[in-house]
C-alpha positions as CSV (number, residue, x, y, z in Angstrom):
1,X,-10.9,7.2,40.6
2,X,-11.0,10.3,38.5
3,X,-8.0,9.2,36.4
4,X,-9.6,5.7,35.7
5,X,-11.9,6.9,34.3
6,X,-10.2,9.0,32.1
7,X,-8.1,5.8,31.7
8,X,-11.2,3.6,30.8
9,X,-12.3,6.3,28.4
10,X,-9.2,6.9,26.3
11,X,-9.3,2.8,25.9
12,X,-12.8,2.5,24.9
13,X,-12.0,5.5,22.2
14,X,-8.8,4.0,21.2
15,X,-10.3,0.6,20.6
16,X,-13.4,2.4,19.0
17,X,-11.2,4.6,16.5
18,X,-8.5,0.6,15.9
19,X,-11.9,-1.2,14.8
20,X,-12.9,2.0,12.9
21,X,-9.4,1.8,10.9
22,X,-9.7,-2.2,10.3
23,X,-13.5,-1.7,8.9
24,X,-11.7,1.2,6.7
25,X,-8.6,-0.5,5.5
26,X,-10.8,-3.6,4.7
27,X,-13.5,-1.8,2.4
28,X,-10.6,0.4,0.6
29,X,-8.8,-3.0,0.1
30,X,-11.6,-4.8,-1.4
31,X,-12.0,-2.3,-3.7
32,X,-8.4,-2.7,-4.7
33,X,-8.8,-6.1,-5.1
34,X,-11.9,-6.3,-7.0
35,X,-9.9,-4.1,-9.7
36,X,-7.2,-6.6,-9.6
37,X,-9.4,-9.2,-10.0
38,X,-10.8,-7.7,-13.2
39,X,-7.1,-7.0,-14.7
40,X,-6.3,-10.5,-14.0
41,X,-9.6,-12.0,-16.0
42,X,-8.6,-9.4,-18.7
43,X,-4.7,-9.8,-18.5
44,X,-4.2,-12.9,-16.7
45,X,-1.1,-12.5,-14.9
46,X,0.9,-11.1,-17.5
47,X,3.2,-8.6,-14.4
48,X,4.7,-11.9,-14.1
49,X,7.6,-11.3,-16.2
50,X,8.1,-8.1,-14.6
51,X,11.3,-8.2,-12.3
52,X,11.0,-6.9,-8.9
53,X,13.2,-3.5,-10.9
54,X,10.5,-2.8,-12.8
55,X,7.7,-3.3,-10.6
56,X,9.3,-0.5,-8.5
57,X,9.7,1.8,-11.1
58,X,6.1,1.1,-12.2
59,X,5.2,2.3,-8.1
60,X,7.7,4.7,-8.9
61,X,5.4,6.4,-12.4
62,X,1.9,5.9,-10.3
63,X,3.8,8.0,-7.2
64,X,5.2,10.9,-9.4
65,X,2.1,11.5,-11.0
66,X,-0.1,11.6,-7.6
67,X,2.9,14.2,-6.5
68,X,2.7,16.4,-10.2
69,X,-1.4,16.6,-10.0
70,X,-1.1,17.5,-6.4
71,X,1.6,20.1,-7.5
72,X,0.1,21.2,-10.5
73,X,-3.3,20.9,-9.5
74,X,-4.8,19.8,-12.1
75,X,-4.7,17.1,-14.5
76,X,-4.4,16.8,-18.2
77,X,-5.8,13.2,-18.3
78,X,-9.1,12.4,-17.1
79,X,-8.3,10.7,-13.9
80,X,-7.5,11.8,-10.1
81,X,-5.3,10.6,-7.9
82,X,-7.6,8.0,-6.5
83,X,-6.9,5.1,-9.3
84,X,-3.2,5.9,-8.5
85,X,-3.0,5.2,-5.1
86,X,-5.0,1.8,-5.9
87,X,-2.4,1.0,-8.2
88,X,0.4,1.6,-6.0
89,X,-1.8,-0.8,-3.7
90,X,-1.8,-3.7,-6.1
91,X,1.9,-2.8,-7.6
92,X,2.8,-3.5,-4.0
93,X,1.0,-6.8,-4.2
94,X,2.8,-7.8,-7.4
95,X,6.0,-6.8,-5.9
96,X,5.5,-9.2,-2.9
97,X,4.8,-11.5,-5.0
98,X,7.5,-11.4,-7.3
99,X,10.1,-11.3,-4.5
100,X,8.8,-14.5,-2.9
101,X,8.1,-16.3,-6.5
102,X,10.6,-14.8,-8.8
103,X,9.9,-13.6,-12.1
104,X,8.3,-15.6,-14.7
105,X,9.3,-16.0,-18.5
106,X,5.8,-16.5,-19.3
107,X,2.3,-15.7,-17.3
108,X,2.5,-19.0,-14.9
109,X,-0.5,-18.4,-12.4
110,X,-3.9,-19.2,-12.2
111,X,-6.4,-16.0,-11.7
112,X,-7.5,-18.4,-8.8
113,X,-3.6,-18.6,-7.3
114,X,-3.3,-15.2,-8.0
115,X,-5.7,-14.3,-5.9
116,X,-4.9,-16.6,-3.1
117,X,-1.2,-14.8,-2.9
118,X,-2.9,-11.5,-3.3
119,X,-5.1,-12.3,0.0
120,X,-2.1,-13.4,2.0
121,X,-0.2,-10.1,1.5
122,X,-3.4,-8.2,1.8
123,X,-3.5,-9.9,4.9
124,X,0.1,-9.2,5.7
125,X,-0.4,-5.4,4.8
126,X,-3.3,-5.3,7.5
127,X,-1.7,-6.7,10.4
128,X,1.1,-4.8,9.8
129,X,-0.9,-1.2,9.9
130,X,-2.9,-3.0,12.8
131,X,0.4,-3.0,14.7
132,X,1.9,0.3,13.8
133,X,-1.3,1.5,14.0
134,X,-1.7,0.2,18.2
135,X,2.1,1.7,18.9
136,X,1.5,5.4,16.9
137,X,-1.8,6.0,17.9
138,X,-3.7,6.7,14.7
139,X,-1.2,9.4,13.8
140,X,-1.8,9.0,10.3
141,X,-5.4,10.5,10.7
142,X,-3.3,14.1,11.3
143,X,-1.0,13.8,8.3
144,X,-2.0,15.3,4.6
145,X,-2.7,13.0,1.6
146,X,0.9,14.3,-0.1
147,X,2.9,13.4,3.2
148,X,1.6,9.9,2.0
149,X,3.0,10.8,-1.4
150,X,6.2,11.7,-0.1
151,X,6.7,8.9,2.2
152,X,5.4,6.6,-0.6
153,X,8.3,8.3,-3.0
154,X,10.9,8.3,0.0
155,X,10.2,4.6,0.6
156,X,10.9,4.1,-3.9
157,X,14.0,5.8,-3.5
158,X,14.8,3.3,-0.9
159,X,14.1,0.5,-2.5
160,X,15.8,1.6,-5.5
161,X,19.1,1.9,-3.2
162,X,18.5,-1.6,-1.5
163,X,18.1,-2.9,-4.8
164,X,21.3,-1.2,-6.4
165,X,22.9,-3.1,-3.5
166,X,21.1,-6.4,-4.6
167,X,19.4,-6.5,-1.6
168,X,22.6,-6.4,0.9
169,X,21.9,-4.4,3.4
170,X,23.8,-2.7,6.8
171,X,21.1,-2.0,9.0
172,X,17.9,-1.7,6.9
173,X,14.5,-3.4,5.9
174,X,14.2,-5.2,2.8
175,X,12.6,-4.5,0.1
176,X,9.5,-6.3,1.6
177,X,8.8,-4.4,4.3
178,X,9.2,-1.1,2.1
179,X,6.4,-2.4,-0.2
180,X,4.3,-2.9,2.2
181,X,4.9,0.4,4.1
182,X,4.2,2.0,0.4
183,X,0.8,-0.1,0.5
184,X,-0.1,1.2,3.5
185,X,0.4,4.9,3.1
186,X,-1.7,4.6,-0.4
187,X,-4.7,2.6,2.1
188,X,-4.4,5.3,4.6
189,X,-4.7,8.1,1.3
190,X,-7.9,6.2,-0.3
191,X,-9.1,6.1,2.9
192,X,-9.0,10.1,3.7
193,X,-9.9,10.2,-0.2
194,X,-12.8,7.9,0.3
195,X,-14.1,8.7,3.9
196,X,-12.6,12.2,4.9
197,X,-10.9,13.4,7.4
């Protein structure tokens, strides 16, 4: 009896810290996409020219400059690391995108369509860490912020690889699934930036 219990309890915590995480990862997305959504009525969807190359490099600047300031420690330009990880968030949207649509010669979508795709990978990002998330354990909860940073830089150098290969692989991921594992890691570092430990 004693170890249901214990049983019963470790669920109802586990389940209590999972819809914790969701509620999380779904306020620090919205705020992701509400900036998006702003670029996009300022910009329309001019990254649509950018080849899937470039995108990654672009993850690749917002990375290295989380990884200096944390470093350094401080920052010559008036801005943390904060707006960096929500632009390695929505570069990892764009990058999605552009790997299932191919680049564009000229800006070709609707702020409307735009929006729809960046939902769907939103989506995609969310049961993904939902999954990971069951299997680890919350595990990301113990890490530091700049183990985010490195993974996040690991996971560029990667895709940078995969891509030097044009996408053929051995035994690896594409360049998908590293996007989205860089999405993540900035959602779980806005989230310890935004709500603590």
């Amino acid at each position: 009896m004693h170890n249901s219990v214990k049983m019963l309890t470790f669920a109802l915590y586990s389940k209590i810290m999972e819809d914790k995480t969701q509620k999380q990862f779904e306020q620090v997305f919205a705020s992701c996409r509400n900036l998006f959504e702003k670029k996009l009525h300022d910009y329309g969807a001019a990254w649509r020219i950018m080849r899937p190359e470039s995108v990654t490099d672009q993850i690749f600047i917002k990375a290295n400059r989380i990884r200096s300031l944390e470093i350094k420690g401080k920052s010559m330009i008036d801005e943390g690391i904060r707006p960096e990880f929500i632009a390695i968030v929505n570069y990892g949207i764009v990058g999605l995108i552009q790997l299932a649509l191919g680049y564009a010669e000229k800006d070709d979508l609707t702020v409307e369509k735009a929006l729809e795709y960046y939902d769907l990978y939103a989506k995609q990002a969310l049961e993904l860490m939902l999954a990971k998330n069951h299997d680890y354990g919350e595990a990301w909860r113990g890490m530091r912020i700049s183990s985010y940073t490195d993974l996040i830089l690991m996971k560029l150098y990667r895709t940078k690889q995969i891509e030097g290969l044009n996408g053929q692989t051995l035994v690896s991921e594409g360049i998908d699934a590293n996007y989205l594992d860089m999405i993540n890691y900035s959602v779980f570092g806005l989230i310890k930036l935004d709500f603590g430990e």
